[in-house]
DRENDO-1510 file (C-alpha; in Angstrom, 1 decimal, always signed):
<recs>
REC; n; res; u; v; w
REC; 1; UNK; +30.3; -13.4; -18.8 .
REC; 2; UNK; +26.4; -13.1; -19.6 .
REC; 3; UNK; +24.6; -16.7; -18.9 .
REC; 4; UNK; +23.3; -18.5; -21.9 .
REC; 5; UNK; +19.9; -17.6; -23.0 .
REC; 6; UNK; +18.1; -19.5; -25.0 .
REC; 7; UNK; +14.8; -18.7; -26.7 .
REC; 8; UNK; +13.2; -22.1; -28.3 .
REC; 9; UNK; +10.7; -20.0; -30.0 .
REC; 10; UNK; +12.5; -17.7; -31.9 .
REC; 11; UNK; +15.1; -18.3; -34.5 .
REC; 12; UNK; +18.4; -18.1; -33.7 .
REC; 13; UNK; +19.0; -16.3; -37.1 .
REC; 14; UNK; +16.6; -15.5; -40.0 .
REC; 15; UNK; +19.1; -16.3; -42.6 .
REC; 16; UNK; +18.4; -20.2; -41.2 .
REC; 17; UNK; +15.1; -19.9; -43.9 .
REC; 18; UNK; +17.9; -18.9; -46.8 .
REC; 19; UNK; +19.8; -22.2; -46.4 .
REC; 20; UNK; +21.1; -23.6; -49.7 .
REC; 21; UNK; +21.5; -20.2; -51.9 .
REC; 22; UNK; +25.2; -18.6; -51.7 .
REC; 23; UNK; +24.6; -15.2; -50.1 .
REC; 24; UNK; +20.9; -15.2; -51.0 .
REC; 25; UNK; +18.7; -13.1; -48.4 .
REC; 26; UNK; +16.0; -15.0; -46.2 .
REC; 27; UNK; +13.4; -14.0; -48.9 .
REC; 28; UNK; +15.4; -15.5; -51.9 .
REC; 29; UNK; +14.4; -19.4; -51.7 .
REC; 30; UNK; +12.0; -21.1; -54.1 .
REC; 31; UNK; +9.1; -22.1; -52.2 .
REC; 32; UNK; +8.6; -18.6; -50.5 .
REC; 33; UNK; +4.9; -17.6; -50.8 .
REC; 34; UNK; +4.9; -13.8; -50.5 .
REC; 35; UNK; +1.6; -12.0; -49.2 .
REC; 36; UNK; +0.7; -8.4; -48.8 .
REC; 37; UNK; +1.1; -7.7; -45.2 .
REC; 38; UNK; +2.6; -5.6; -43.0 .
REC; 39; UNK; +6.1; -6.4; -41.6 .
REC; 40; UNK; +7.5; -4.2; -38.5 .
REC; 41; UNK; +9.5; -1.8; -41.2 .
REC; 42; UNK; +5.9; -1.6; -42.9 .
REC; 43; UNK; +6.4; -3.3; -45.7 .
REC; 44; UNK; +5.2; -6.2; -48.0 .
REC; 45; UNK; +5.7; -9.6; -45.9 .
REC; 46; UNK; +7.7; -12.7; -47.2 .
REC; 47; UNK; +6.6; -16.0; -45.5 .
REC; 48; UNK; +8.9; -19.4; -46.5 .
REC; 49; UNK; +6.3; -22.5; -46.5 .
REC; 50; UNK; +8.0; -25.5; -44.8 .
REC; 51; UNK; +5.4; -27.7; -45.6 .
REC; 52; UNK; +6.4; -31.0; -46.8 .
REC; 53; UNK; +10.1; -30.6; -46.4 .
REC; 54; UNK; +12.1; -33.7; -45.0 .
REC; 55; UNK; +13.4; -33.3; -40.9 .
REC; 56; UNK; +16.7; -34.3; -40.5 .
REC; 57; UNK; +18.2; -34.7; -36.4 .
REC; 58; UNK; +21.8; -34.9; -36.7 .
REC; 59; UNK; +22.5; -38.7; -36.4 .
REC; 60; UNK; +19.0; -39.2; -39.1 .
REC; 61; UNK; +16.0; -38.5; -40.7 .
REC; 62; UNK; +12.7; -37.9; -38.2 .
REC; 63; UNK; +10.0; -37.4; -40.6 .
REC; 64; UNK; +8.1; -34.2; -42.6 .
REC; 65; UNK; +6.8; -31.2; -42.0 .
REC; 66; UNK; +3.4; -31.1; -41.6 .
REC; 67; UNK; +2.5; -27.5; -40.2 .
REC; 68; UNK; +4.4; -24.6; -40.2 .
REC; 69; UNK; +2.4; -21.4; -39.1 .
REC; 70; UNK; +3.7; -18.2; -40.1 .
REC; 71; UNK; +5.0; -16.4; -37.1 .
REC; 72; UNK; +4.0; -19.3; -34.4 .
REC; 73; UNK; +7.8; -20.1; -33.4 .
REC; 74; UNK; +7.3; -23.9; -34.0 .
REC; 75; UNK; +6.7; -26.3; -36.7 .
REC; 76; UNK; +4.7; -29.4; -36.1 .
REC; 77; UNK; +6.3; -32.8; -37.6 .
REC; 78; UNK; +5.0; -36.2; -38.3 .
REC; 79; UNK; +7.4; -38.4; -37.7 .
REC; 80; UNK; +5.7; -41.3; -39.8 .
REC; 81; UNK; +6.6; -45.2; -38.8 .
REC; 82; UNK; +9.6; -44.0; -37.2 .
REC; 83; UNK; +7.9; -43.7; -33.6 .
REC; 84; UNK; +4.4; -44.6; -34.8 .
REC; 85; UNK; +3.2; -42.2; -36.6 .
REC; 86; UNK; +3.9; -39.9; -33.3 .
REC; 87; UNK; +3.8; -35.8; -34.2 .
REC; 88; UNK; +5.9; -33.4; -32.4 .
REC; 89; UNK; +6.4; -29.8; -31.7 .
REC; 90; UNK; +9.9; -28.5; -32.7 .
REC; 91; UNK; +10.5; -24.9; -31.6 .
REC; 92; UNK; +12.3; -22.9; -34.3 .
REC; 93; UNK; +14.9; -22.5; -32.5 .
REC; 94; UNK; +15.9; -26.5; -32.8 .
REC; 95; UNK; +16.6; -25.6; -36.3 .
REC; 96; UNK; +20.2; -25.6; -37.4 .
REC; 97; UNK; +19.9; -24.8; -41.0 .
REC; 98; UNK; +17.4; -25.2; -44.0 .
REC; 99; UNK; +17.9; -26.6; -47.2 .
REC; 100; UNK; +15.4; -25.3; -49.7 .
REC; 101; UNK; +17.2; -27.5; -53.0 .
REC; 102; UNK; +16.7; -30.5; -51.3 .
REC; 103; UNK; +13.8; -29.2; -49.4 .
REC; 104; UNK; +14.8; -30.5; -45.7 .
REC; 105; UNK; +15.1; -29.1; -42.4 .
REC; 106; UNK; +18.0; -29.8; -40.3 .
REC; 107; UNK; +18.1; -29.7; -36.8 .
REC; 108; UNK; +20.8; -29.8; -34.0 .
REC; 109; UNK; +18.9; -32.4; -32.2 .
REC; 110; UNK; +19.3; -35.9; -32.0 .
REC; 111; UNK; +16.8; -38.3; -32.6 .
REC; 112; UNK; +16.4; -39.3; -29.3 .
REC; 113; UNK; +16.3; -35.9; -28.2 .
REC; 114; UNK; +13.0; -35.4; -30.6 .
REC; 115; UNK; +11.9; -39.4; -29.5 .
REC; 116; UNK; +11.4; -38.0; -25.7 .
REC; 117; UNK; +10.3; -34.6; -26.3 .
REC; 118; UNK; +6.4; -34.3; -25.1 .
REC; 119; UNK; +4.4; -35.6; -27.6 .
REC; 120; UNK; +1.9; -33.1; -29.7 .
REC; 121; UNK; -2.0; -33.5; -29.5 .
REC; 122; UNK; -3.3; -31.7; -31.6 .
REC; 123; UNK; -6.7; -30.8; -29.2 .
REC; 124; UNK; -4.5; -29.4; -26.5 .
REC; 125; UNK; -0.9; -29.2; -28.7 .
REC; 126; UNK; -0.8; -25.0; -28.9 .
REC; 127; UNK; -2.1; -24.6; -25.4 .
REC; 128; UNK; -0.1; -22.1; -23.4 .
REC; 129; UNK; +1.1; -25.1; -21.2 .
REC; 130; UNK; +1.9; -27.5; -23.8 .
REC; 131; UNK; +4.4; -24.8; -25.4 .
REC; 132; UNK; +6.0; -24.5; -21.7 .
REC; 133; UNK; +6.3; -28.1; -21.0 .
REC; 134; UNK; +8.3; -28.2; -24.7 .
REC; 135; UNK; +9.7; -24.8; -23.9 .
REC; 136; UNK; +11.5; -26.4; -20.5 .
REC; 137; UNK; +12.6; -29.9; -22.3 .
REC; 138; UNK; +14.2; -27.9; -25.4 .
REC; 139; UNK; +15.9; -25.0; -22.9 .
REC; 140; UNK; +17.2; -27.8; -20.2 .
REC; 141; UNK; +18.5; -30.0; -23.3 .
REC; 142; UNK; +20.8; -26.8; -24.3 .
REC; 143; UNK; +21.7; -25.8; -20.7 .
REC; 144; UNK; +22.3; -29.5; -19.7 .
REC; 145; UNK; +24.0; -30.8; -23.4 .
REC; 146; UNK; +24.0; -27.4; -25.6 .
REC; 147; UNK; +23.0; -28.1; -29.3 .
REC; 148; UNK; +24.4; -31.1; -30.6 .
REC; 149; UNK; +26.2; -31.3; -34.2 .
REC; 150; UNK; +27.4; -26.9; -34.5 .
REC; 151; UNK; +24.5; -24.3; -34.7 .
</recs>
């Protein structure tokens, strides 16, 4: 039996970004922006913008997207009053499904799982560190628990 790897900053299956379309492709949602770039089959790129949509842990809401860079492996949420105003840095791999009719992203995290992950400063926040201090608390939470809720 092959040990359980787990990649924070990759998601765990593109057809996540299609969530809330019977059978639609990952390209197929309403709020996808699409640009002329280059994709690795060379083609025209699609990119789904996150920004804005609701964050929902499994046992609550968490707060809104607030950055979601194309291609970074992370999206950056405010989590409003809930903890202060406090932003954090989910890796996409945290991501259990997305919702594009009710425009929310749901995670297979708790919210106390988010509430003790290191919190994100935006000065030092995409620093190679900062990702492997996240990196370690989101791998040891799935090693230690596994995701929480199905994923």
């Amino acid at each position: 039996m092959q040990p359980f790897i787990f990649d924070p900053w990759l998601w765990r299956d593109q057809a996540i970004l299609a969530g809330g379309y019977r059978g639609a492709a990952a390209d197929e949602g309403p709020t996808e922006q699409r640009r002329e770039a280059e994709t690795d089959e060379g083609g025209p790129g699609t990119e789904v913008d996150l920004v804005g949509y609701e964050v929902e842990a499994t046992d609550g809401g968490i707060g809104s997207v607030e950055e979601a860079p194309p291609d970074a492996g992370h999206l950056i949420v405010d989590t409003g009053p809930w903890i202060f105003g406090r932003r954090v840095m989910l890796p996409v791999g945290t991501v259990n499904h997305v919702d594009h009719l009710n425009r929310t992203v749901y995670l297979d995290r708790t919210r106390d799982q988010v509430k003790e992950a290191p919190q994100f400063d935006p000065d030092t926040g995409k620093a190679v560190d900062f990702r492997k201090q996240v990196g370690d608390y989101y791998t040891a939470s799935y090693r230690d628990g596994g995701p929480v809720g199905g994923g």
